[in-house]
DORO-260575 format. One record per residue: residue in three letters; chain; x, y, z of N, C-alpha, C in turn. Coordinates in steps of 0.1 Angstrom, whole numbers, plus 2048, in hexadecimal, padded with zeros to 3 digits. Example, Ala and Ser with C-alpha at 12.3 -4.5 7.8 and 13.67 -1.06 7.14 Angstrom:
// DORO-260575
SITE   r c n.xx n.yy n.zz ca.xx ca.yy ca.zz c.xx c.yy c.zz
SITE ALA A  884  7C7  84E   87B   7D3   84E  884  7DF  84E
SITE SER A  880  7EA  847   889   7F5   847  881  800  84F
END
This chain:
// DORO-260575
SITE   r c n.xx n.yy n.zz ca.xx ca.yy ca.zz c.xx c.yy c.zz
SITE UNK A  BBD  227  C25   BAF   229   C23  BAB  223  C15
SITE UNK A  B9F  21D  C16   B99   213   C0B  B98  21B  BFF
SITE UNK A  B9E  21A  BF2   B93   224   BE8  B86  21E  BE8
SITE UNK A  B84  216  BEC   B73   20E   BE9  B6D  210  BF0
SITE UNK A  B62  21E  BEC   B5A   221   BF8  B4D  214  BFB
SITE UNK A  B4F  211  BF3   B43   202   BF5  B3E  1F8  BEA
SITE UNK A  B39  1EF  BED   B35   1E6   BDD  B29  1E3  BE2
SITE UNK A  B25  1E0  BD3   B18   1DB   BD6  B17  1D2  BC9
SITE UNK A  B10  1C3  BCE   B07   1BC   BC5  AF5  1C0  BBC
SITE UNK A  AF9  1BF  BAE   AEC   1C2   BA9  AE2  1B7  BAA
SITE UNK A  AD6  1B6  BA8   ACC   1AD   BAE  AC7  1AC  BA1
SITE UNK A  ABD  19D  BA2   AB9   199   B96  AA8  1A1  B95
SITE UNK A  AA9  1A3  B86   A9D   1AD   B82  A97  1A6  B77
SITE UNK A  A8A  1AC  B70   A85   1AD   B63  A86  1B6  B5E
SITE UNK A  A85  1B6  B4E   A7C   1C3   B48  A7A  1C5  B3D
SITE UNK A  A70  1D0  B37   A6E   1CA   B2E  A63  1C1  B28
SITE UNK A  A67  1B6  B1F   A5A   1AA   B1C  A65  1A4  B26
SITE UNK A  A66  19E  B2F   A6B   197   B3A  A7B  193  B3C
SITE UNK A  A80  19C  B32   A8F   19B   B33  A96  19B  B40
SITE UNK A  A98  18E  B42   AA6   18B   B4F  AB0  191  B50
SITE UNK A  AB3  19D  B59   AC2   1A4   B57  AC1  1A7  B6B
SITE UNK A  AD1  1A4  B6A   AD3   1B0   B77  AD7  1BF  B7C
SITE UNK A  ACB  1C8  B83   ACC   1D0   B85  AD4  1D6  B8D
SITE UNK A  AE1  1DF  B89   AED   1DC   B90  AEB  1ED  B9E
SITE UNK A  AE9  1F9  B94   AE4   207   B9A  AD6  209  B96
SITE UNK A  AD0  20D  BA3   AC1   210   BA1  AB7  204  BA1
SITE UNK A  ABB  200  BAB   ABA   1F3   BBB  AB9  1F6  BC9
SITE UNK A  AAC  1ED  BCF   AB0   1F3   BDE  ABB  1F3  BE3
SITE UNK A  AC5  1EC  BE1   AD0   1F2   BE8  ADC  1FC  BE1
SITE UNK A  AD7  200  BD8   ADC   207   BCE  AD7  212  BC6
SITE UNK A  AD4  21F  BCC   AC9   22A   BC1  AD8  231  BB7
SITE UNK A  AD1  239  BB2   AD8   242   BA8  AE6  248  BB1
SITE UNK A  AEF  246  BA6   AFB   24B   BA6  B00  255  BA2
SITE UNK A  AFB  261  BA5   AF4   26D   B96  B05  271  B92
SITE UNK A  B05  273  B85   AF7   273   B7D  AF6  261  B74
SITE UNK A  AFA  25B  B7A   AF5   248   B76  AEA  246  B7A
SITE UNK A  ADF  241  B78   AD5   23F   B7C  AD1  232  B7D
SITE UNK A  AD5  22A  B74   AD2   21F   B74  ADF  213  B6A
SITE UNK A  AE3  209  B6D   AEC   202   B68  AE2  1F4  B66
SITE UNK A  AE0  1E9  B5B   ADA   1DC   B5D  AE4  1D5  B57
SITE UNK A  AE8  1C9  B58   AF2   1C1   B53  AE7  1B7  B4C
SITE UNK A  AE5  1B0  B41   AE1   1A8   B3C  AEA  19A  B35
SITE UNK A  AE6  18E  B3A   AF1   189   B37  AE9  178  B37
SITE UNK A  AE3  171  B2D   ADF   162   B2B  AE2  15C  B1D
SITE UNK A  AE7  14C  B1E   AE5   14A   B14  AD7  143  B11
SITE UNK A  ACA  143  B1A   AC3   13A   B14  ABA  148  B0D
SITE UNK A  AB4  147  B02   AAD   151   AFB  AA1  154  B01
SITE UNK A  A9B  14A  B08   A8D   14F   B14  A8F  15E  B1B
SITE UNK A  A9B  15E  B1E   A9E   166   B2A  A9E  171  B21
SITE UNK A  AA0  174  B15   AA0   17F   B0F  A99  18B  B01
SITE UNK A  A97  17F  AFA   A90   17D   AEE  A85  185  AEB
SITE UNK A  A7E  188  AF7   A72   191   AF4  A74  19F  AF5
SITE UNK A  A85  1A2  AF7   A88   1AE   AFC  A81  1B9  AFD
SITE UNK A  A81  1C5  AFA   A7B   1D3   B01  A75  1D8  AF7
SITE UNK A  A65  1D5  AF5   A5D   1DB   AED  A5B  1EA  AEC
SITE UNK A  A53  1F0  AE5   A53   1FF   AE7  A50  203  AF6
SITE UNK A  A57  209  AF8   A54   213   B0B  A5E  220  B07
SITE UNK A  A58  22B  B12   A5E   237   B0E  A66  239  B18
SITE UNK A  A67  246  B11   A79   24D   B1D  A74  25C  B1A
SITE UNK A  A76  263  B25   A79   26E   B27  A82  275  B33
SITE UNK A  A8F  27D  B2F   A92   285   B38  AA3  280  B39
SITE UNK A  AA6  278  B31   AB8   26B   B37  ABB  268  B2C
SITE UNK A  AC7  263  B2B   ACB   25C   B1E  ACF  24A  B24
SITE UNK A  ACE  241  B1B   AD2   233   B1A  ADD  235  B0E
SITE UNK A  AE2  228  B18   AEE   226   B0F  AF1  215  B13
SITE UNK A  AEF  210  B07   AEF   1FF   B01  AFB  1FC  B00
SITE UNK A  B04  1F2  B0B   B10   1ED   B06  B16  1E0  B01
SITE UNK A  B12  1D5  AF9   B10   1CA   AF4  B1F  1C6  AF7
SITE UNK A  B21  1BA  AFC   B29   1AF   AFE  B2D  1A6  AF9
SITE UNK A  B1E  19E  AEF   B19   193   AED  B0F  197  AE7
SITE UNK A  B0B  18E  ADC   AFD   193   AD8  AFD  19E  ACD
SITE UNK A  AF0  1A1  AC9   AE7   1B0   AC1  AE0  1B6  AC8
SITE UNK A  ADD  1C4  AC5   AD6   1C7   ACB  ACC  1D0  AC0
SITE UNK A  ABE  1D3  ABA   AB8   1D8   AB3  AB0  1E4  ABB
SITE UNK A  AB2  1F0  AB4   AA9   1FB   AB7  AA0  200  AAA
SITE UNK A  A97  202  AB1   A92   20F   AA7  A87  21A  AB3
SITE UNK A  A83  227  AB0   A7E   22C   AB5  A78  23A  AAC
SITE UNK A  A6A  23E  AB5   A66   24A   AB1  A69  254  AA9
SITE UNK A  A76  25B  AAF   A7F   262   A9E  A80  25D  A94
SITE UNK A  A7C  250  A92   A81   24B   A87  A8E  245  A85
SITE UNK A  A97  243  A8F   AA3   237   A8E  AA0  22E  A92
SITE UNK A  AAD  224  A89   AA9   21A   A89  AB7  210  A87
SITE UNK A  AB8  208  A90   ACD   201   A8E  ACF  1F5  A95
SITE UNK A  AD7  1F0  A96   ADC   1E2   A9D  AEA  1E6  A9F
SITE UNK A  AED  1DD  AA8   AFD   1E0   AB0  AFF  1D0  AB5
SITE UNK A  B0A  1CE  AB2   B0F   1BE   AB4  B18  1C1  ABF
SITE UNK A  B23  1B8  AC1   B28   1B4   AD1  B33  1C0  AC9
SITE UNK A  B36  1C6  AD8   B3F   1D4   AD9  B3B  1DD  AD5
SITE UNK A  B2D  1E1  AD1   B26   1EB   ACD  B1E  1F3  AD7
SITE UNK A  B19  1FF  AD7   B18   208   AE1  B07  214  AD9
SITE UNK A  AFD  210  AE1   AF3   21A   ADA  AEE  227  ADE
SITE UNK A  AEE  22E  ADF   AEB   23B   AE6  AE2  247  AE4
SITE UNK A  AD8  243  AF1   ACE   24B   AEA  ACA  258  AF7
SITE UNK A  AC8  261  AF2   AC3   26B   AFC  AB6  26D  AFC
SITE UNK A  AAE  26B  B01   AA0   26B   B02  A9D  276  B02
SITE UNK A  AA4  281  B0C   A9B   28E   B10  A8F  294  B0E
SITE UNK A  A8C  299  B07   A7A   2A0   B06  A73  28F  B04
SITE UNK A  A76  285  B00   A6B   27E   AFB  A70  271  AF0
SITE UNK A  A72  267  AF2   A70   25E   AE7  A6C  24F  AED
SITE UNK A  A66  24B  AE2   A5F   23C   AE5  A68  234  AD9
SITE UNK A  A70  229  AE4   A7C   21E   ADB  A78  20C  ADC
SITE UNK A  A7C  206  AD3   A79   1F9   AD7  A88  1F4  AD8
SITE UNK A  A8D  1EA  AE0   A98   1E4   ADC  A98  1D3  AE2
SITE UNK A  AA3  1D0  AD5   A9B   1C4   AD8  AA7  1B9  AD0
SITE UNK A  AA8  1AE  AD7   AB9   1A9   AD7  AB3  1A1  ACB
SITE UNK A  ABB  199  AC0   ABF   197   AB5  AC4  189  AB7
SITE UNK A  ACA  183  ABD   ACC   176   ABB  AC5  16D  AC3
SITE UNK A  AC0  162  ABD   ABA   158   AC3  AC1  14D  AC8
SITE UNK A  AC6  149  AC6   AD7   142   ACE  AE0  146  AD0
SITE UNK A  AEB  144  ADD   AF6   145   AE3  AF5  153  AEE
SITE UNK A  AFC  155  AF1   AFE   161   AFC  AFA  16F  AF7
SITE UNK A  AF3  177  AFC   AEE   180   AFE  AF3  189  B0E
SITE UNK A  AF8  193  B04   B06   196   B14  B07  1A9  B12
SITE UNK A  B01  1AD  B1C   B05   1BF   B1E  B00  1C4  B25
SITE UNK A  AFE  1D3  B25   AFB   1DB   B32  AF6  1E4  B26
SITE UNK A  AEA  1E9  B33   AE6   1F9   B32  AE8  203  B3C
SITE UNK A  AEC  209  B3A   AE8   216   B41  AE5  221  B3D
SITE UNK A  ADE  227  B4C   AD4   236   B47  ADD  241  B4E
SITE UNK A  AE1  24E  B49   AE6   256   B4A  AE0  265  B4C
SITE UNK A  ADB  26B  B55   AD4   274   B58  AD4  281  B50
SITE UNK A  ACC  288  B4C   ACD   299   B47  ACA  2A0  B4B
SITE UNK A  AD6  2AC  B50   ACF   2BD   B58  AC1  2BC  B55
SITE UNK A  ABC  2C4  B59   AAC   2CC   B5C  AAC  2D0  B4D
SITE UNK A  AB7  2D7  B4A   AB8   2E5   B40  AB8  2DC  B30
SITE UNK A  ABA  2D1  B31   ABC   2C3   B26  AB2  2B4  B2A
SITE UNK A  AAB  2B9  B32   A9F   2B0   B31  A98  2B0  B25
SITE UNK A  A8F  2BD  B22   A8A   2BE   B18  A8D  2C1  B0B
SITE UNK A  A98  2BF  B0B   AA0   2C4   AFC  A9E  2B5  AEF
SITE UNK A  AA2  2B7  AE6   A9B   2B1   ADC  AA6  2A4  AD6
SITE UNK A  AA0  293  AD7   AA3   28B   ADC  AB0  286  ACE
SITE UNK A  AB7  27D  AD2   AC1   278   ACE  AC9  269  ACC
SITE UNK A  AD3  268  AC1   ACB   256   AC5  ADA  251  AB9
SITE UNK A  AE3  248  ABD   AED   246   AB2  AF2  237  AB7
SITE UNK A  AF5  230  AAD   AF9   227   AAD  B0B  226  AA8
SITE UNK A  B15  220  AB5   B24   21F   AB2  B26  20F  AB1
SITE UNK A  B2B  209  AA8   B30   1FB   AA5  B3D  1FA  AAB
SITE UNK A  B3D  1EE  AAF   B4C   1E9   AB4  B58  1F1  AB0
SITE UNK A  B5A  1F5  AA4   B69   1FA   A9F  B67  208  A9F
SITE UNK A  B5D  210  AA2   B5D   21C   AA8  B5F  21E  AB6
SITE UNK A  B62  215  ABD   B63   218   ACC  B77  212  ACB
SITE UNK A  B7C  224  AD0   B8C   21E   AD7  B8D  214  ADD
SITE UNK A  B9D  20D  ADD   BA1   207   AE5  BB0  20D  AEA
SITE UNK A  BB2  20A  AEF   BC3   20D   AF9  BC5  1FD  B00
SITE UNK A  BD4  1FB  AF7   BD8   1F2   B02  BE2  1F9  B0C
SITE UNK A  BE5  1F4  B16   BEC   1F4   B22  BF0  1E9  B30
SITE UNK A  C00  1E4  B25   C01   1DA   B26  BF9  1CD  B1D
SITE UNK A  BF6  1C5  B2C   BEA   1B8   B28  BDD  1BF  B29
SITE UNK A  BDA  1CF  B2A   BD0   1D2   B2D  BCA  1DD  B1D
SITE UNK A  BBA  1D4  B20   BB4   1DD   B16  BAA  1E5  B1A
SITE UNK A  BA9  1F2  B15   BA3   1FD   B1D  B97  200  B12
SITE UNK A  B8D  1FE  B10   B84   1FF   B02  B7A  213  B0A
SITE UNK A  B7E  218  AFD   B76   226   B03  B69  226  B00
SITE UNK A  B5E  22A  B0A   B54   229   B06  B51  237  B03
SITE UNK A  B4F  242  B0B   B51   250   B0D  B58  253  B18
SITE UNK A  B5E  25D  B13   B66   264   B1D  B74  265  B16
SITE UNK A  B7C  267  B1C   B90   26B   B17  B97  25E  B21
SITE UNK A  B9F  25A  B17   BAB   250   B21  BB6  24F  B15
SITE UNK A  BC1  254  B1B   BCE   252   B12  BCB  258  B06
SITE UNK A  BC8  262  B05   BC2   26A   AFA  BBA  267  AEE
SITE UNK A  BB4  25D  AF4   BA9   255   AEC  B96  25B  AF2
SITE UNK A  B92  25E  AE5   B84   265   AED  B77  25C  AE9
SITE UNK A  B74  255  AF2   B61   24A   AED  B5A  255  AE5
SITE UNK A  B54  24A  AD8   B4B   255   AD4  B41  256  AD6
SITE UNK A  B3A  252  AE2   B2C   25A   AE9  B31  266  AF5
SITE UNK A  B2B  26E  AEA   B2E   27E   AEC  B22  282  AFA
SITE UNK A  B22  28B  B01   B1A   297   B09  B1A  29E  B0D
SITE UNK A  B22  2A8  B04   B27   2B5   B08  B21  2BD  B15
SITE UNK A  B2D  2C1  B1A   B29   2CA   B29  B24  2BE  B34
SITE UNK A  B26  2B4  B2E   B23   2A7   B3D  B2B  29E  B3B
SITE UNK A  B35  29F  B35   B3C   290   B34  B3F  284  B3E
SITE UNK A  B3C  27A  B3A   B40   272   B42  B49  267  B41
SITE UNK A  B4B  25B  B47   B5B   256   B44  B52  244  B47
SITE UNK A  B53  23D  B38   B4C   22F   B37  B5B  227  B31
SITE UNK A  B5E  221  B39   B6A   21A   B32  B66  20B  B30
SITE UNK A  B67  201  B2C   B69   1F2   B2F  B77  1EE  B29
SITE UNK A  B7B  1E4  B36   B8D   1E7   B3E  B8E  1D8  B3D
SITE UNK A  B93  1D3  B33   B97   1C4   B39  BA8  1C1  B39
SITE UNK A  BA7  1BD  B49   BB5   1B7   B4D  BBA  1AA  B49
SITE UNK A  BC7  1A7  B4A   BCB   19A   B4A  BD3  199  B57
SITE UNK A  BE2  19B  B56   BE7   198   B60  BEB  1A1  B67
SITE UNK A  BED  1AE  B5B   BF6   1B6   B62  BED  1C2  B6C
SITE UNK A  BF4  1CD  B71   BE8   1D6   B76  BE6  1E1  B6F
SITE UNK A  BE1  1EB  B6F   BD9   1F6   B6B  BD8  1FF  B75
SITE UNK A  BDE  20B  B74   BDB   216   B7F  BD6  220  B71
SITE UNK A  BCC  227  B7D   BC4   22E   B72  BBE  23E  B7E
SITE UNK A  BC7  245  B7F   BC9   252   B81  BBB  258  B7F
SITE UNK A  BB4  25E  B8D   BA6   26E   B90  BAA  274  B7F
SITE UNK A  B9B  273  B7B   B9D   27F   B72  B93  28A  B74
SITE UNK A  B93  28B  B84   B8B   293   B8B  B77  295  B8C
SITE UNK A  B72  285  B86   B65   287   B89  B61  282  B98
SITE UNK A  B59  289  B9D   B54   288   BA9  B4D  277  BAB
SITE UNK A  B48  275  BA0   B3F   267   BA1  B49  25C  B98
SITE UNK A  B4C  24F  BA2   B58   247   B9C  B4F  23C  B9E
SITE UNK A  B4E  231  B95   B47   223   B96  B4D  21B  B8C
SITE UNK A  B51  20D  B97   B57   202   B8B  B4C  1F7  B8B
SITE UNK A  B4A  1ED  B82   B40   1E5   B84  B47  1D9  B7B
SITE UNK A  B4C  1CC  B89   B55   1BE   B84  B4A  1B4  B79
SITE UNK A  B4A  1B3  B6D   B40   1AD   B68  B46  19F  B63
SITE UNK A  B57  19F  B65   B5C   18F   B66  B69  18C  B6A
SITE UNK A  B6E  185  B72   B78   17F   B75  B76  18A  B85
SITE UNK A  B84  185  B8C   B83   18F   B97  B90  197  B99
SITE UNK A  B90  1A7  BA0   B9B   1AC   B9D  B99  1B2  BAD
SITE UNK A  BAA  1BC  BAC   BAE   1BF   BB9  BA8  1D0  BB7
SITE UNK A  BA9  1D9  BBE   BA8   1E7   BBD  BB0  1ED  BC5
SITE UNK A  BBD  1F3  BC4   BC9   1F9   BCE  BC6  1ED  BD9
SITE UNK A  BC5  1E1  BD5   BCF   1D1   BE0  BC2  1CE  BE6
SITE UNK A  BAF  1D1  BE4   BA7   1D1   BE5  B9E  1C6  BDF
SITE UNK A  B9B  1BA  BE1   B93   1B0   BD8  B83  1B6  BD7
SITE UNK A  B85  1B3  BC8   B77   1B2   BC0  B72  1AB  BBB
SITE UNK A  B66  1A6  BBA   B63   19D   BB5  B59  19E  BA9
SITE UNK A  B56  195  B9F   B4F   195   B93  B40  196  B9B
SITE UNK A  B3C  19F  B95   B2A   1A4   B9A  B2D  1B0  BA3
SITE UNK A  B33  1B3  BA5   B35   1BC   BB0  B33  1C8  BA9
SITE UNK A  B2F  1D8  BB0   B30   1E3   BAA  B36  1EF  BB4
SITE UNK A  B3F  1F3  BB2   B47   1F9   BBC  B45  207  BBA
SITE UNK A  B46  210  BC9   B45   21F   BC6  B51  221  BCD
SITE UNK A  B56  22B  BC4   B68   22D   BC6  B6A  23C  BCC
SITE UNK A  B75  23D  BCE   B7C   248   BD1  B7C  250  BCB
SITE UNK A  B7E  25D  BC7   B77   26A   BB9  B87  26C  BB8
SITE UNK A  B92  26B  BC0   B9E   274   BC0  BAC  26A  BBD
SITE UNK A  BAA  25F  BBE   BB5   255   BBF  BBC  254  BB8
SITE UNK A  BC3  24E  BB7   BCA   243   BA8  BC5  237  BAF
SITE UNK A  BBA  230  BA3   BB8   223   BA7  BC3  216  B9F
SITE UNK A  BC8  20F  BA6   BD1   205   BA0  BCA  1F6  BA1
SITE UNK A  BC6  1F4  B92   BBD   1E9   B94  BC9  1DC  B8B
SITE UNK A  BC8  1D0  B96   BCA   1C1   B8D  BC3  1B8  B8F
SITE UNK A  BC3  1B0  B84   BBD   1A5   B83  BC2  198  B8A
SITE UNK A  BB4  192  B93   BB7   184   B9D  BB8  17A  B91
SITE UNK A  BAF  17B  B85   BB0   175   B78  BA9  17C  B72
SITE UNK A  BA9  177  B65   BA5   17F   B58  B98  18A  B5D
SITE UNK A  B98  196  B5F   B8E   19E   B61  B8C  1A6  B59
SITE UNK A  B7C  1AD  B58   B75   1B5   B50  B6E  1BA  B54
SITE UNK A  B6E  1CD  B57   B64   1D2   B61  B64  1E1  B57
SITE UNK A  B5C  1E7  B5E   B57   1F4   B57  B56  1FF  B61
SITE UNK A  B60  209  B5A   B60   214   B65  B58  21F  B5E
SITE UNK A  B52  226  B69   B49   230   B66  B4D  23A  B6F
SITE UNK A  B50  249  B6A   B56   252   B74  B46  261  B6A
SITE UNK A  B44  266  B73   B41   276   B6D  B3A  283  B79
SITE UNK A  B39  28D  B75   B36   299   B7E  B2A  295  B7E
SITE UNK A  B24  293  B8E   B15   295   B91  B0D  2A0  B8D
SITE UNK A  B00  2A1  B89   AFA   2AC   B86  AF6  2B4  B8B
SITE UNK A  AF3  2AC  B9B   AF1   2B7   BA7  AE1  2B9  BA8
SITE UNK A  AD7  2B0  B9F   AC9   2B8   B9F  AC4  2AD  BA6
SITE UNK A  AB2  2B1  BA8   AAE   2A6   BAC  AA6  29F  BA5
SITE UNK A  AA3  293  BA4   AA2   287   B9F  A92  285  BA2
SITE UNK A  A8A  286  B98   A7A   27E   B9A  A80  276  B93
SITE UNK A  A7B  266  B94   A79   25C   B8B  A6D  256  B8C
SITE UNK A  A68  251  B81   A59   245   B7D  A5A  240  B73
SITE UNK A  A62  236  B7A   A63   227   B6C  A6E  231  B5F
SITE UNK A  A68  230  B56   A71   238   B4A  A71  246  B44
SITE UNK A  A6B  24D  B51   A72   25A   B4F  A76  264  B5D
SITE UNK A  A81  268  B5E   A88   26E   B64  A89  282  B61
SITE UNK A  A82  285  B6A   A7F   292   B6A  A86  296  B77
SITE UNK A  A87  2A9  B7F   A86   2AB   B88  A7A  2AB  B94
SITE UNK A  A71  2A9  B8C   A69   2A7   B98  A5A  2A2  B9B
SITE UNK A  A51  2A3  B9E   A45   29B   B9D  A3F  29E  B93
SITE UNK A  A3D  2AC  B91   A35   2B7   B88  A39  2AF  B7C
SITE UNK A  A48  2AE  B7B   A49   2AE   B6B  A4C  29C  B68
SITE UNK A  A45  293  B73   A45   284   B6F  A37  282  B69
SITE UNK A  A2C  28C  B70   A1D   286   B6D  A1E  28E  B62
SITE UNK A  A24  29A  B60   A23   29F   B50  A26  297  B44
SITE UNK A  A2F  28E  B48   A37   283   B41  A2C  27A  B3A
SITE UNK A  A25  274  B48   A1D   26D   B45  A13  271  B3F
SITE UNK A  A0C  278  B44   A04   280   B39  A07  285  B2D
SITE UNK A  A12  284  B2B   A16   289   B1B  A16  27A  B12
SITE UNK A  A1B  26E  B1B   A21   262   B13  A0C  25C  B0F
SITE UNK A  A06  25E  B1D   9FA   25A   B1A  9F0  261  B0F
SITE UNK A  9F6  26D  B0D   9E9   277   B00  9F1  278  AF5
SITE UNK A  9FB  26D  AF1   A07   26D   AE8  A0E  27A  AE5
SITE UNK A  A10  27F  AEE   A19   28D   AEA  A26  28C  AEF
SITE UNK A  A28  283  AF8   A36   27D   AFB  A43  27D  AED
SITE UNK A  A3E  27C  AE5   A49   27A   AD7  A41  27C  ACA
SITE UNK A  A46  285  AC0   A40   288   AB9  A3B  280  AB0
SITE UNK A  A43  274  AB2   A38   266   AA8  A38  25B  AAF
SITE UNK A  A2C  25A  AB7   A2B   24F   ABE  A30  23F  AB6
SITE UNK A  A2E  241  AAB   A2F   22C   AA4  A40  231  A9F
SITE UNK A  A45  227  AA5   A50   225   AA0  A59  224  A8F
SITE UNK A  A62  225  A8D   A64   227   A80  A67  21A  A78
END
């Protein structure tokens, strides 16, 4: 039996001032993964495609989390923070009750290369009071194994722990680059398992994968992954939340009541306690 309950290709999007990225989860052929909500890969070197990056727009109700490849990335927002993160850097912000962020990439030549993703919040931590930290490259573990480097983003591996923390939800962000050898990587019992090939192409328990691909896995396995050549993919494991999901554009509540409340809050500026950025 396959561990690969299915893959899917992400589709080309905007967003933003017109930022080119591919929308890999939270796509017609692809909704929420709960509690993943949404994954976008961004990835050009011509600066058109990116440069005008993501002006102020708000969030309520999820956290983002910025993972740079390539590139800077600049925040500032409504509480008052305010940081940059270069390649191997990771930004994390919990929105919950309310915040309006700008972010906005930093280099005007060469490659511009990462992912975001949005990470959903119980009911009971929607409106709780917002959060926001910047980790640089040499704060995120590594583990080798073998020819294999295992970079922690959050979560535990080989007794190494990411430091983006969310207590009582944890979830499991690794980025895994193979060479030759393989990698078996043992259930650490989350219900929701997702790998996403972002280069080269690899096998999955004797399974081909291919670069762009996003794969929904088995919850119970031991997955034994090698590399067809040099590969780089990102696994994402955690407990679903079980609730249900209103969404509209950038805020994610449970339900209709509390999206138009949203909007009504973002529109009479009560959405975040200081609307102009810091």
């Amino acid at each position: 039996m396959s561990v690969i309950l299915a893959k899917h290709r992400g589709m080309p999007a905007q967003d933003g001032a017109g930022v080119k990225l591919t929308r890999v989860i939270n796509q017609p052929g692809l909704k929420h993964q709960d509690p993943f909500l949404m994954l976008d890969e961004f990835r050009s070197d011509n600066p058109d495609d990116y440069i005008a990056g993501f002006p102020p727009h708000p969030h309520r109700g999820f956290c983002t989390l910025t993972y740079m490849l390539a590139g800077t990335m600049e925040h500032k927002d409504s509480v008052g923070n305010s940081g940059e993160i270069d390649a191997g850097g990771v930004q994390w912000m919990k929105a919950a009750k309310g915040i309006i962020h700008a972010e906005m990439p930093k280099q005007v030549e060469g490659l511009m290369w990462g992912f975001q993703l949005w990470v959903n919040l119980p009911g009971d931590e929607k409106m709780s009071e917002p959060e926001w930290h910047d980790y640089p490259s040499a704060t995120i573990p590594e583990v080798k194994n073998g020819d294999a480097l295992i970079r922690v983003i959050s979560g535990q591996y080989q007794q190494q722990e990411g430091p983006v923390n969310a207590p009582g939800r944890d979830f499991l962000m690794l980025d895994i680059h193979l060479a030759s050898d393989g990698l078996s990587f043992p259930s650490q019992g989350q219900k929701r398992r997702l790998a996403y090939v972002y280069q080269g192409d690899l096998t999955v328990n004797g399974e081909a994968a291919k670069e762009g691909e996003l794969m929904l896995l088995d919850s119970a396995e031991t997955l034994d992954f090698s590399a067809i050549e040099n590969a780089r993919f990102i696994l994402l494991a955690a407990k679903p939340i079980d609730e249900p999901i209103a969404q509209y554009g950038p805020f994610v509540m449970n339900s209709s009541d509390q999206i138009e409340q949203a909007i009504k809050d973002y529109q009479s500026g009560q959405l975040a306690a200081n609307q102009k950025l810091s």
